[in-house]
C-alpha positions as CSV (number, residue, x, y, z in Angstrom):
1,X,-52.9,81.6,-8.6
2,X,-49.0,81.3,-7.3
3,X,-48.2,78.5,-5.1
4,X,-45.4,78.5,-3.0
5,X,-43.5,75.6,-2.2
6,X,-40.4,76.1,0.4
7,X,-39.1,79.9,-1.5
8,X,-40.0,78.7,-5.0
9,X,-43.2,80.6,-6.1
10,X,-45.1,78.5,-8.9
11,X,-47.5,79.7,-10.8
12,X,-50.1,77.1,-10.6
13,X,-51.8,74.4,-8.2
14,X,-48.6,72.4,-7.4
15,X,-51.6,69.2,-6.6
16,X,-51.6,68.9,-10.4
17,X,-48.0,69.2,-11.0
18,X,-45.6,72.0,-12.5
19,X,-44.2,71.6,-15.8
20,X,-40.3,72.4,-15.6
21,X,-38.0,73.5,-18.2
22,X,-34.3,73.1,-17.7
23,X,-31.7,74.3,-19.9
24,X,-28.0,73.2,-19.7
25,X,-25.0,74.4,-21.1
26,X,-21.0,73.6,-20.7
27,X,-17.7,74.4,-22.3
28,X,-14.0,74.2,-22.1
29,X,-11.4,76.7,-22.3
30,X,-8.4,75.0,-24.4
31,X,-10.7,71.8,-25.5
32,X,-9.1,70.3,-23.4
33,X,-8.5,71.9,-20.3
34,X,-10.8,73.8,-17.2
35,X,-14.2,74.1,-18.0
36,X,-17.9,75.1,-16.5
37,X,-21.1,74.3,-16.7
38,X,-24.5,76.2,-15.8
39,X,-28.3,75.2,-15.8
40,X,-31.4,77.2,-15.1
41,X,-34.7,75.8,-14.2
42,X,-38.2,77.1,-15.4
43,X,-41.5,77.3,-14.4
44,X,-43.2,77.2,-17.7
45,X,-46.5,78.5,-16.9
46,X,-45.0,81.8,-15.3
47,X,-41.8,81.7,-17.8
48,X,-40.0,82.9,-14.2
49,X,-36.5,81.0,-13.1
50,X,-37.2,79.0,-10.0
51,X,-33.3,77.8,-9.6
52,X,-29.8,78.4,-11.4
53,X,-26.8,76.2,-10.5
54,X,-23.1,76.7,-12.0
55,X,-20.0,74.2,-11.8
56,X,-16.4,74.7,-11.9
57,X,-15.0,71.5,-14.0
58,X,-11.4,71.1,-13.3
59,X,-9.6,70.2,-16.6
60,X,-8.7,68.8,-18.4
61,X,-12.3,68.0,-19.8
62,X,-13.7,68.4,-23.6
63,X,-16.4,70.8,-24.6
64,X,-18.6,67.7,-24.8
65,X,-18.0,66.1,-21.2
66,X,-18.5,69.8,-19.9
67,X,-21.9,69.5,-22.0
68,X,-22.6,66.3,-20.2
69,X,-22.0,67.9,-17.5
70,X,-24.4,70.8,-17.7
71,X,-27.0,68.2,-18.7
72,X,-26.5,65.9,-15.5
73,X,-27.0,69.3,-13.3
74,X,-29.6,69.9,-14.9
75,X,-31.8,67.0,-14.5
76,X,-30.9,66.6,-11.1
77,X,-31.6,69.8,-10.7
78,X,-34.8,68.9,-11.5
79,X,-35.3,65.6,-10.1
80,X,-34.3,67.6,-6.4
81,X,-36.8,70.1,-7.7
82,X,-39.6,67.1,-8.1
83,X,-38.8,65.7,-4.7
84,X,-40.1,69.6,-3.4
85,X,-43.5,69.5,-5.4
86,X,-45.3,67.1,-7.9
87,X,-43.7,67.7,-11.7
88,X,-46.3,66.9,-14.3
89,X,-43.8,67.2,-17.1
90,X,-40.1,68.1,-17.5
91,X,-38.5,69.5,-21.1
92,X,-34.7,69.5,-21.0
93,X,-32.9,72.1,-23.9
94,X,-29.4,72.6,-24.8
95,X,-27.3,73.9,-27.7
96,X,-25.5,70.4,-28.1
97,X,-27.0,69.1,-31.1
98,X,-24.8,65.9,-30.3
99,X,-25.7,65.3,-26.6
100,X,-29.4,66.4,-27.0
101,X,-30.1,63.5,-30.1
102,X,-27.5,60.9,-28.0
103,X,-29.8,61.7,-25.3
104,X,-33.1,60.7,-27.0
105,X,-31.6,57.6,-28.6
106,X,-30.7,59.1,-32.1
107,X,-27.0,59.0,-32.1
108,X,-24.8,56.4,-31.1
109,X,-22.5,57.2,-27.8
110,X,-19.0,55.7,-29.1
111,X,-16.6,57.9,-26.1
112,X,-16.3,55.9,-22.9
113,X,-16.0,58.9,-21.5
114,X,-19.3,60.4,-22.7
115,X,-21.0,57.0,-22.0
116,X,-20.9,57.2,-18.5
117,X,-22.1,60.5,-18.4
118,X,-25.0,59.4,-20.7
119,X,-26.1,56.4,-18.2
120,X,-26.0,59.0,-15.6
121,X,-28.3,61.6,-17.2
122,X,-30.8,58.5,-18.4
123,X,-30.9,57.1,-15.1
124,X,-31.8,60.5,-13.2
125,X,-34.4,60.8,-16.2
126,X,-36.0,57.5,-16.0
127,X,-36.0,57.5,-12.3
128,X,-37.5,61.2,-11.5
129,X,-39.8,61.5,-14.9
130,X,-40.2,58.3,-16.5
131,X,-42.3,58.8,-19.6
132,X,-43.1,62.5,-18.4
133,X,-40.0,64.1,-20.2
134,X,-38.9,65.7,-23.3
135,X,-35.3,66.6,-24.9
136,X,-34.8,69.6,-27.6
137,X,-32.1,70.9,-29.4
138,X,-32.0,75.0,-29.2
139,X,-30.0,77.6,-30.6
140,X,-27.2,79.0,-28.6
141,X,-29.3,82.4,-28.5
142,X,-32.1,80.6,-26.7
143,X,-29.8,79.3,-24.2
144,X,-28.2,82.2,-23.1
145,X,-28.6,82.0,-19.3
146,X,-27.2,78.7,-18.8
147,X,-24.2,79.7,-21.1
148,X,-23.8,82.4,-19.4
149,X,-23.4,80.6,-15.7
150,X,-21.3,78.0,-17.4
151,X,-19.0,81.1,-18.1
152,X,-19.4,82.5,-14.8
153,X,-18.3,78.8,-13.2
154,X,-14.6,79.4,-15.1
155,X,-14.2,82.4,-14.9
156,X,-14.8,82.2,-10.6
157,X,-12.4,79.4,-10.6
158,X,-9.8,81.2,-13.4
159,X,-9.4,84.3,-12.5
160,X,-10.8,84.8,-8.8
161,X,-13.7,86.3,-9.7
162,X,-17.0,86.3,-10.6
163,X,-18.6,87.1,-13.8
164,X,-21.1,90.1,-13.8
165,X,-24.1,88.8,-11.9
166,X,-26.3,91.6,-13.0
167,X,-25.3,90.1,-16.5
168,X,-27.1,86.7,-15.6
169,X,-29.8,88.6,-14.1
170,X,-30.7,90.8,-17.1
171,X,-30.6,87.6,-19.2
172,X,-32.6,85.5,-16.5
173,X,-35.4,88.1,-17.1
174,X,-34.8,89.1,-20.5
175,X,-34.8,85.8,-21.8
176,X,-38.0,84.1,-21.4
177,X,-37.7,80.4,-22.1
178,X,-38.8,79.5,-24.9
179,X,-42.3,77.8,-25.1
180,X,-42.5,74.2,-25.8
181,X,-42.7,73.4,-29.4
182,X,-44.9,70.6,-29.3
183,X,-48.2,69.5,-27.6
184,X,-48.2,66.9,-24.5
């Protein structure tokens, strides 16, 4: 059964509560300098995108502030997604190896810059999904849409124009989030 919930269709009974993937992604032209970041929003069961938001950074930011970035759009992406329809469970991907384990506690946060970033990504988190969410670390392959918007956010800003959107679209359906690696 498909549920639909104010133009998102979900692929089950939204009473129990959709399980969400969101995958983030930034960068920086220059390192430092303008940068972009992009996030995509699954519904798991269907494997469909339900939303996709990109962001112009104004530089000069590092490759790991834009990351940051891309991971505070995308949870609350995903916490404006919860306040549509019940979330049972959200997992939250990205090729950042370093703000993916800072992020679930395993690395140290020693920037002040990244720090505040990292309060504000917790804080959406432990508001909107307290104990109902889940961080992984995925290849860059696997993360393709979301790098792919972050690109488009620089090079709207950059250049005046926009990146290919068929290009997103063909990865949106191309690329099929990956399936959670490990049981609930």
């Amino acid at each position: 059964p498909v549920a639909a919930t104010r133009g998102i269709r979900l692929s089950e009974n939204v009473a129990s509560g959709a399980r969400l993937l969101v995958q983030f992604d930034g960068g920086s032209r220059g390192n430092p300098g303008p940068g972009g970041c992009g996030a995509v929003a699954y519904d798991l069961h269907s494997c469909r995108a339900i939303q996709k938001q990109a962001q112009y950074l104004p530089g000069p930011v590092t490759n790991n502030v834009a990351e940051y970035r891309g991971a505070l759009l995308a949870v609350s992406m995903a916490a404006a997604l919860a306040k549509r329809f019940p979330v049972s469970h959200l997992c939250i991907q990205g090729d950042s190896q370093l703000v993916i384990k800072q992020l679930a506690g395993l690395y140290k946060v020693n920037s002040p810059a990244l720090a505040d970033l990292h309060c504000q990504v917790t804080e959406v988190l432990e508001a909107s999904f307290p104990g109902r969410y889940k961080l992984e670390h995925v290849r860059r392959e696997a993360n393709s849409v979301a790098d792919a918007l972050a690109n488009e956010a620089m090079d709207k800003q950059m250049f005046g124009r926009r990146s290919d959107e068929k290009v997103v679209h063909d990865l949106m359906v191309a690329h099929a989030p990956p399936q959670m690696l490990t049981s609930q």
